[in-house]
KOLPAMI-743581 format. One record per residue (C-alpha): x, y, z; residue in three letters; residue number from 1. Coordinates in nm, 2 decimals. Layout:
BEGIN
<node c1="X" c2="Y" c3="Z" residuo="ALA" num="NUM"/>
...
% end
This chain:
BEGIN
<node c1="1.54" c2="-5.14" c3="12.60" residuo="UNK" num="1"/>
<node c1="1.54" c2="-5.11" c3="12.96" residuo="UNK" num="2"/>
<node c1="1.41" c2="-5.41" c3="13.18" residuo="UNK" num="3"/>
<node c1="1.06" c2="-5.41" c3="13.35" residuo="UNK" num="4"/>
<node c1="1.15" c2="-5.36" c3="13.69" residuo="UNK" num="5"/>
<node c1="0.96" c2="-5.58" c3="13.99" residuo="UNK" num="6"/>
<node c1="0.88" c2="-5.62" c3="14.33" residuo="UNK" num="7"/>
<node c1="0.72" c2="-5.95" c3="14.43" residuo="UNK" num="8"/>
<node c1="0.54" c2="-6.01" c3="14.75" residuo="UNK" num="9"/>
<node c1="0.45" c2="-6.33" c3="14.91" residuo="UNK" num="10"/>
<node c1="0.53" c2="-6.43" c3="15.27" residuo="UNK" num="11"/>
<node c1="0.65" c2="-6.76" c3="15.12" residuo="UNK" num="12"/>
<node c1="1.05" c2="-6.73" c3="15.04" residuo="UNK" num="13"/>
<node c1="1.00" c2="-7.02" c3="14.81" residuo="UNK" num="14"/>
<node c1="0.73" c2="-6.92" c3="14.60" residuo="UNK" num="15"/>
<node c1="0.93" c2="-6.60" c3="14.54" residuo="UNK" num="16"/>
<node c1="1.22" c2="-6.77" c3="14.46" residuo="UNK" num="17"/>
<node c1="1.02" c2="-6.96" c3="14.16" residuo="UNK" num="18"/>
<node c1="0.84" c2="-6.64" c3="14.03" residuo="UNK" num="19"/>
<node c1="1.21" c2="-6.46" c3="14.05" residuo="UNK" num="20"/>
<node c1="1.34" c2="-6.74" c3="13.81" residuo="UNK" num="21"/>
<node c1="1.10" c2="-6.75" c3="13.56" residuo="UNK" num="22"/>
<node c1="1.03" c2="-6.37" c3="13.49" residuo="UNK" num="23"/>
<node c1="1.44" c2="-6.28" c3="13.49" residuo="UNK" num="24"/>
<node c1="1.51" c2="-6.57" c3="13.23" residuo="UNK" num="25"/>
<node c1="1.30" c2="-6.36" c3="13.03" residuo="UNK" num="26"/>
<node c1="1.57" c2="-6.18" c3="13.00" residuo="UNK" num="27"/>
<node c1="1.36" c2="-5.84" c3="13.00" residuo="UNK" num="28"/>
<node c1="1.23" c2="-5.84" c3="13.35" residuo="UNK" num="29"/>
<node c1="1.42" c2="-5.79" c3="13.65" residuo="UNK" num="30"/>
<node c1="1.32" c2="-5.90" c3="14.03" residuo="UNK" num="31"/>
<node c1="1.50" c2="-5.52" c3="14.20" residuo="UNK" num="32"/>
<node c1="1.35" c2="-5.64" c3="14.57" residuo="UNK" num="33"/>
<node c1="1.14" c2="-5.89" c3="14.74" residuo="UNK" num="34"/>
<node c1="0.91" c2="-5.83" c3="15.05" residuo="UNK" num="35"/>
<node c1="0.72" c2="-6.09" c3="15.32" residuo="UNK" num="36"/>
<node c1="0.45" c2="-5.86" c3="15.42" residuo="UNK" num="37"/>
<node c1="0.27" c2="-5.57" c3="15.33" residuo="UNK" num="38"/>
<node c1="0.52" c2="-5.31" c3="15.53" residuo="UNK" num="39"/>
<node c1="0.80" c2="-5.48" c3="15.38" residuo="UNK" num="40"/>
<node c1="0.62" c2="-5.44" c3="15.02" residuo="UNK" num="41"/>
<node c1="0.53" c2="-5.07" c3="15.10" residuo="UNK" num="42"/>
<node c1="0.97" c2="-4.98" c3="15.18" residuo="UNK" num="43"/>
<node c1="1.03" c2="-5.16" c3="14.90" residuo="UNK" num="44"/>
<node c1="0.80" c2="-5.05" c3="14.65" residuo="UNK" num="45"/>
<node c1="0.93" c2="-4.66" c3="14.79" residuo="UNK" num="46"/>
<node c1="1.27" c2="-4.74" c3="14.80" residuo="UNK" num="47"/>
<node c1="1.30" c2="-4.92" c3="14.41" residuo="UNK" num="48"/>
<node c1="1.00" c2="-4.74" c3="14.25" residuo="UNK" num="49"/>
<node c1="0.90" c2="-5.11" c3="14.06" residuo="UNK" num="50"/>
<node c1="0.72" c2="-5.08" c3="13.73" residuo="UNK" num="51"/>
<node c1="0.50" c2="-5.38" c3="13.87" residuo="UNK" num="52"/>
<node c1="0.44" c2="-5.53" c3="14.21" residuo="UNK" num="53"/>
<node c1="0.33" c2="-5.89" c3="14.27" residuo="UNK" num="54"/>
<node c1="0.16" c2="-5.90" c3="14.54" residuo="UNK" num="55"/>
<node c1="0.00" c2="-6.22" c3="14.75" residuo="UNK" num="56"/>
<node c1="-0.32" c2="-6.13" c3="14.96" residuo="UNK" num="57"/>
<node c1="-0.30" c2="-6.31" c3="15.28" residuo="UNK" num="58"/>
<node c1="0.00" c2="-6.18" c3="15.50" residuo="UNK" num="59"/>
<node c1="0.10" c2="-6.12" c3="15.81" residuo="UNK" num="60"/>
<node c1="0.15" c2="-5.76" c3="15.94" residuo="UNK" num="61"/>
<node c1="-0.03" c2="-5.60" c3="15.63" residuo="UNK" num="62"/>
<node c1="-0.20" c2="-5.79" c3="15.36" residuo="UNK" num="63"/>
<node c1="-0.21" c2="-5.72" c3="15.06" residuo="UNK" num="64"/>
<node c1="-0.53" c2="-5.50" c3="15.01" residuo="UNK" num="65"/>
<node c1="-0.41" c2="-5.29" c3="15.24" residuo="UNK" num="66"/>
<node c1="-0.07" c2="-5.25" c3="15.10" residuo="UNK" num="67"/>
<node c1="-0.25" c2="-5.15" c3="14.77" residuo="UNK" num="68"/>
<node c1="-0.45" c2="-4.92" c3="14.91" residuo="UNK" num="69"/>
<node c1="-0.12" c2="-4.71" c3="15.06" residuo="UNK" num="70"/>
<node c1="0.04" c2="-4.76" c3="14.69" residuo="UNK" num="71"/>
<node c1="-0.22" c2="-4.59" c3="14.49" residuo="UNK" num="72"/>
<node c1="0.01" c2="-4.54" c3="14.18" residuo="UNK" num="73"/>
<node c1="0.18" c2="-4.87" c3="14.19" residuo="UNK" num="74"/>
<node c1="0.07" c2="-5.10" c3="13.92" residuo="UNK" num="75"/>
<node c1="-0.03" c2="-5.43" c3="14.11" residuo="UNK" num="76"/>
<node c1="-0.11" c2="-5.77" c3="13.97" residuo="UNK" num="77"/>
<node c1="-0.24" c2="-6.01" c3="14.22" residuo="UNK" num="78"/>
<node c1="-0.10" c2="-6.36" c3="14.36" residuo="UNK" num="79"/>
<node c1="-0.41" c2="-6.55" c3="14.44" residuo="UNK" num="80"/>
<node c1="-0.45" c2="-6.93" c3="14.55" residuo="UNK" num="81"/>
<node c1="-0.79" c2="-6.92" c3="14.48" residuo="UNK" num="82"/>
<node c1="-0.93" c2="-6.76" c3="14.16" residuo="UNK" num="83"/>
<node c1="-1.29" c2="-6.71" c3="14.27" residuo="UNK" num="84"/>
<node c1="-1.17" c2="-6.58" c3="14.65" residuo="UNK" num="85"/>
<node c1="-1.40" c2="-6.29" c3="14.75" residuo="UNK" num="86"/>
<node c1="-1.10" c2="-6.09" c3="14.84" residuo="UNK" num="87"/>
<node c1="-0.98" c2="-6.05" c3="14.48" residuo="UNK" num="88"/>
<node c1="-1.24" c2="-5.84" c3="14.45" residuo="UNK" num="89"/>
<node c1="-1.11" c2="-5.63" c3="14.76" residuo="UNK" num="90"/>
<node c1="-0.80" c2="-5.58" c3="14.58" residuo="UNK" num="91"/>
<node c1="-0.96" c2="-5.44" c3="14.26" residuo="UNK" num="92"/>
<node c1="-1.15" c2="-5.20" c3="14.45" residuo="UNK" num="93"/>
<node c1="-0.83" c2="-5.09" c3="14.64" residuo="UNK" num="94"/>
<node c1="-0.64" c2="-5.03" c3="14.27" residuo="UNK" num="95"/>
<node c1="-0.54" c2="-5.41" c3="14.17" residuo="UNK" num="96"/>
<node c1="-0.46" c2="-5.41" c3="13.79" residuo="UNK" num="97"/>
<node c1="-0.58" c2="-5.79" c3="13.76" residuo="UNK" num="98"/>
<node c1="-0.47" c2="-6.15" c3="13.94" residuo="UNK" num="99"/>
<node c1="-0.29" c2="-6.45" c3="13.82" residuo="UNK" num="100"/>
<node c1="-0.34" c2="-6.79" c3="14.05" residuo="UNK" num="101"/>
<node c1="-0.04" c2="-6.87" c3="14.19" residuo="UNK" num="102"/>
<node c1="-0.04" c2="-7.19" c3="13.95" residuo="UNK" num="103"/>
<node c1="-0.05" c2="-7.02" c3="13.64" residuo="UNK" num="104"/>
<node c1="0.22" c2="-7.20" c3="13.34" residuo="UNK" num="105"/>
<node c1="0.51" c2="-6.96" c3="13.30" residuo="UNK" num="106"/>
<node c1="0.40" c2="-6.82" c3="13.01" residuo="UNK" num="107"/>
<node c1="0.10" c2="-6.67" c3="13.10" residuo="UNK" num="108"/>
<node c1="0.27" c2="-6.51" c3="13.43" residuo="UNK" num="109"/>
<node c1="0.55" c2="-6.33" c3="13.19" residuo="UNK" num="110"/>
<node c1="0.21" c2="-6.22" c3="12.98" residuo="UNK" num="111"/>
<node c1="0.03" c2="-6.10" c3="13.30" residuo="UNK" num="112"/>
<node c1="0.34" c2="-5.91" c3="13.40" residuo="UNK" num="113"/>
<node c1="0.39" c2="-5.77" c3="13.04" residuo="UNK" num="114"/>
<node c1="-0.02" c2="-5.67" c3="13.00" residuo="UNK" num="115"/>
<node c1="0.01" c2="-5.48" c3="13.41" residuo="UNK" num="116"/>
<node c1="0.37" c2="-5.31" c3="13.29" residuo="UNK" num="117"/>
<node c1="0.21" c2="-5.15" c3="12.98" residuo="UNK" num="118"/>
<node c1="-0.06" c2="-4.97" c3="13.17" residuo="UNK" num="119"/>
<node c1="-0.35" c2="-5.21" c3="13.04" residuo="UNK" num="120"/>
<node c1="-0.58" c2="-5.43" c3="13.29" residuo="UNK" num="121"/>
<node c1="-0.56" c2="-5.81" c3="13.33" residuo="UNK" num="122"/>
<node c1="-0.90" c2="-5.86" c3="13.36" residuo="UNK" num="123"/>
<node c1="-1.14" c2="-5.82" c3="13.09" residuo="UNK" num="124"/>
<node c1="-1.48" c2="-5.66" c3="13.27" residuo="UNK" num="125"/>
<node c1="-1.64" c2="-5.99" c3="13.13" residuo="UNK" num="126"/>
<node c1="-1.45" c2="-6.19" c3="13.38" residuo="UNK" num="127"/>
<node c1="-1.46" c2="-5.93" c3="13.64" residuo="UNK" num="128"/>
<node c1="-1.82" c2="-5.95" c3="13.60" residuo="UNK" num="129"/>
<node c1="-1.86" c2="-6.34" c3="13.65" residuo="UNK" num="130"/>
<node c1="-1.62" c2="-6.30" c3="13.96" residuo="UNK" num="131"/>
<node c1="-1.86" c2="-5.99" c3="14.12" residuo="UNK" num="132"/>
<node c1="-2.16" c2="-6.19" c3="14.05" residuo="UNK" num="133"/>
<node c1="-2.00" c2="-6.46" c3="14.23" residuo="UNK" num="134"/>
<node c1="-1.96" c2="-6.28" c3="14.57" residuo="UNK" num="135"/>
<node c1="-2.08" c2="-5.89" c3="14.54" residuo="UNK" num="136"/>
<node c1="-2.37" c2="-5.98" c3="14.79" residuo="UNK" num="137"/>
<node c1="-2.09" c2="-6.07" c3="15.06" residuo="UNK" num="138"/>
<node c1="-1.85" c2="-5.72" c3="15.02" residuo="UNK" num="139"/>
<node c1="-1.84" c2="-5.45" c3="15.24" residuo="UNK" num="140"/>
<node c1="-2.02" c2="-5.16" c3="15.22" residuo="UNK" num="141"/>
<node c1="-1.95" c2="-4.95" c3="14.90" residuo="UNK" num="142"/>
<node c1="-1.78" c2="-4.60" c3="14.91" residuo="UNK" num="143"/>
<node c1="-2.01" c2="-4.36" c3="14.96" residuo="UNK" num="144"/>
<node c1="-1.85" c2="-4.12" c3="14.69" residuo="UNK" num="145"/>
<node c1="-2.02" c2="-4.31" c3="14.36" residuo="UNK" num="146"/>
<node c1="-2.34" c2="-4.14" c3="14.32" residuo="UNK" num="147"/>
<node c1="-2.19" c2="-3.82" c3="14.38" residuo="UNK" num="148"/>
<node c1="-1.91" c2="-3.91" c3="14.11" residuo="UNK" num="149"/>
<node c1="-2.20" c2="-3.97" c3="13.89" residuo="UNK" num="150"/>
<node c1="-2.30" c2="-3.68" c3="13.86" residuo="UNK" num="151"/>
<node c1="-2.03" c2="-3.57" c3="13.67" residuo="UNK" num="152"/>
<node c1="-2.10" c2="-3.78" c3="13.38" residuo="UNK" num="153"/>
<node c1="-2.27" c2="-3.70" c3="13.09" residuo="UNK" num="154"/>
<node c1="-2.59" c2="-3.91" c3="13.02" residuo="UNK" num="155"/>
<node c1="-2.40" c2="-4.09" c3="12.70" residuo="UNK" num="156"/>
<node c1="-2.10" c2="-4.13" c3="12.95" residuo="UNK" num="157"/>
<node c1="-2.34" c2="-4.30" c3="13.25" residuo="UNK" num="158"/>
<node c1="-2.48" c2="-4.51" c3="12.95" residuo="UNK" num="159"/>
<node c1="-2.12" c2="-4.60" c3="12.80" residuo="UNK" num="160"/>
<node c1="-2.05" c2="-4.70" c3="13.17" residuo="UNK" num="161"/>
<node c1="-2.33" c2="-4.92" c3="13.23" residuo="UNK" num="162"/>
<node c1="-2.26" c2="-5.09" c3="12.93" residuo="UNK" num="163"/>
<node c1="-1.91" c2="-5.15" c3="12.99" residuo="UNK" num="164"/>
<node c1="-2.00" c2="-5.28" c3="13.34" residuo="UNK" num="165"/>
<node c1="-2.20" c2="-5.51" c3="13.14" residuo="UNK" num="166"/>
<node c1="-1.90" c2="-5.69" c3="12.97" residuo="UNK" num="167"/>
<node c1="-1.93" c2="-5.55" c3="12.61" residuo="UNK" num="168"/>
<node c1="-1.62" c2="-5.41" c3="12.43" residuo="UNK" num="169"/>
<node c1="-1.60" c2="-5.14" c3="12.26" residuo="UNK" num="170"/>
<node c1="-1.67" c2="-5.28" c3="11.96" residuo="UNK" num="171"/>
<node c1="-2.00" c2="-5.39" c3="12.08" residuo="UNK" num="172"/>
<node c1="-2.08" c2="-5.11" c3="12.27" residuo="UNK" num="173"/>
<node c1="-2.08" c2="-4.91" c3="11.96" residuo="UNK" num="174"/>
<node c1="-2.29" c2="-5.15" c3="11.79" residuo="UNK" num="175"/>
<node c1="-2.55" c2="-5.11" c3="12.08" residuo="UNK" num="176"/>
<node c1="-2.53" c2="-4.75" c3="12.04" residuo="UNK" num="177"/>
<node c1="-2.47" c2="-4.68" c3="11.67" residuo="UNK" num="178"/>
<node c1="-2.18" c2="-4.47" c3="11.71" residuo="UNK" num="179"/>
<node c1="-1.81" c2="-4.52" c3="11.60" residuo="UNK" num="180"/>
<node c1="-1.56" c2="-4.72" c3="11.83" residuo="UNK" num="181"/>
<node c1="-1.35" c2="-4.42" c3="11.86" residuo="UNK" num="182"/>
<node c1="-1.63" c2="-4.20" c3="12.00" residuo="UNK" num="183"/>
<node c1="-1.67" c2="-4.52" c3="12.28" residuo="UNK" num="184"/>
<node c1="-1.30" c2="-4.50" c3="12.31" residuo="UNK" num="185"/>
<node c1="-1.32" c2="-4.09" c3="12.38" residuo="UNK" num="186"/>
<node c1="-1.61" c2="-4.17" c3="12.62" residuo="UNK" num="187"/>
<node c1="-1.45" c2="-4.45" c3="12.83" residuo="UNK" num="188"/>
<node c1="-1.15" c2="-4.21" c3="12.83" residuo="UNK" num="189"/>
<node c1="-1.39" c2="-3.95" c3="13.00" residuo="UNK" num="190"/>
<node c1="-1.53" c2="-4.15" c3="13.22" residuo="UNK" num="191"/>
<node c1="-1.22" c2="-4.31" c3="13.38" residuo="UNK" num="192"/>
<node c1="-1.11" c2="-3.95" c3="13.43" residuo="UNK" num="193"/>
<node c1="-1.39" c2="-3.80" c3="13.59" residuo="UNK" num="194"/>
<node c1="-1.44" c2="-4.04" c3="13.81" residuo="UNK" num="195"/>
<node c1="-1.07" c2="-4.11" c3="13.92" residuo="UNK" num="196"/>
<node c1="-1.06" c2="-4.47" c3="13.79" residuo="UNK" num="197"/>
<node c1="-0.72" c2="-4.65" c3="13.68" residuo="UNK" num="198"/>
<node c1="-0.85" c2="-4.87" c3="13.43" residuo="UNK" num="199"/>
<node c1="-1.18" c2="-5.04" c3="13.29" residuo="UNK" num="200"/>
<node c1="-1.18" c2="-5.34" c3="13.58" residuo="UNK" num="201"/>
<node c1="-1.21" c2="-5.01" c3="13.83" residuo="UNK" num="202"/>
<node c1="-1.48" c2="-4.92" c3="13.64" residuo="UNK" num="203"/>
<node c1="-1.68" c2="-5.20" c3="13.64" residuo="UNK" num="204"/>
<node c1="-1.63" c2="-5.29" c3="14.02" residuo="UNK" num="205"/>
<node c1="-1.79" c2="-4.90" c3="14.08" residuo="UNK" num="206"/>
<node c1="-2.10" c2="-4.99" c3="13.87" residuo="UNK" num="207"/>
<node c1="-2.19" c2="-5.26" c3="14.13" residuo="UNK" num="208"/>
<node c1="-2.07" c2="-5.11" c3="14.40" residuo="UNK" num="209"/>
<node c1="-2.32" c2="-4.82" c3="14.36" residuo="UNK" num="210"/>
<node c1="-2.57" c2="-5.03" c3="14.21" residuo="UNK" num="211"/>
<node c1="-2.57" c2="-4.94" c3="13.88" residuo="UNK" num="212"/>
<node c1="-2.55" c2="-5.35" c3="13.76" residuo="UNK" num="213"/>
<node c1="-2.68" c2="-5.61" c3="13.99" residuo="UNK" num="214"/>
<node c1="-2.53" c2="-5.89" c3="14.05" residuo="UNK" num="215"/>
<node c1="-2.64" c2="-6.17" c3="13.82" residuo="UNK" num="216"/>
<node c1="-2.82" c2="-5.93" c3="13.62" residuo="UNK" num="217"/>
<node c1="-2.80" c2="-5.86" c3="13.21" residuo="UNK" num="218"/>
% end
């Protein structure tokens, strides 16, 4: 089986010298370049096509959310000092898969990598959800394309949607509304296609963004 393939990004050498040496004593991961900055990540990333990046925020020349947003097929995963830092959220709006702290034990940075590789998000929209409510009242303006994406969606889909903003699985939101979990499967399928989403987190940032869930409402 081939080796996951990474690029990590921090514009400390040292702190990518220790993330280096614990994913490749996996054994199944393998560190193929290393960037200081945003530009650097954005050669890199083109140059060794990564199956992940690691990618700190704060940098000098381009940070981080703006080297996602020029990477819009790269899978990312996050290098955050602070775990409630508004500008996590940033990064999930540009594309972000999900963020680790920088502290994390080993362990659960060789899981992080393994969950973003696989095509699955870090983040489950519960905790995505506690972070928004945390700071959604100090981001940017939203895009302007949400309530125009809406329209696309069926009214089961917009309802599937809202729920999932919510938090619920899909277990529960089949409970909620009496349906199997593989119809709420088929819809959340539909509606990350229609409206051009990578993943459930994407989805849950758009419901606030447009307003479809306030912040520190149920």
């Amino acid at each position: 089986m081939p080796k996951l393939r990474l690029l990590i990004v921090d514009d400390q050498p040292l702190m990518r010298a220790g993330f280096r040496a614990v994913l490749e004593a996996t054994g199944e991961m393998e560190v193929v370049a290393e960037a200081g900055d945003g530009l650097e990540a954005m050669e890199a990333a083109r140059a060794t096509k990564p199956d992940v990046v690691l990618m700190d925020i704060r940098m000098p020349n381009l940070d981080g959310i703006e080297a996602i947003k020029r990477l819009p097929n790269q899978r990312v995963l996050v290098l955050t000092t602070f775990p409630m830092d508004e500008y996590i959220v940033e990064a999930l709006r540009a594309g972000a898969s999900g963020f680790i702290t920088k502290d994390v034990p080993a362990d659960e940075l060789v899981r992080a990598v393994r969950v973003v590789a696989a095509g699955d998000a870090l983040l489950t929209p519960e905790i995505t959800r506690r972070l928004l409510d945390r700071v959604a009242r100090r981001l940017p303006a939203p895009v302007a394309y949400g309530h125009e994406a809406l329209a696309e969606l069926t009214d089961r889909e917009r309802e599937v949607l809202e729920l999932l903003a919510r938090g619920m699985s899909n277990a529960e939101i089949a409970d909620a509304l009496i349906v199997g979990e593989a119809t709420v499967k088929t819809h959340v399928s539909n509606v990350l296609m229609k409206l051009g989403l990578r993943d459930r987190v994407q989805a849950v940032v758009l419901a606030y963004e447009i307003g479809l869930v306030q912040p520190g409402r149920t």
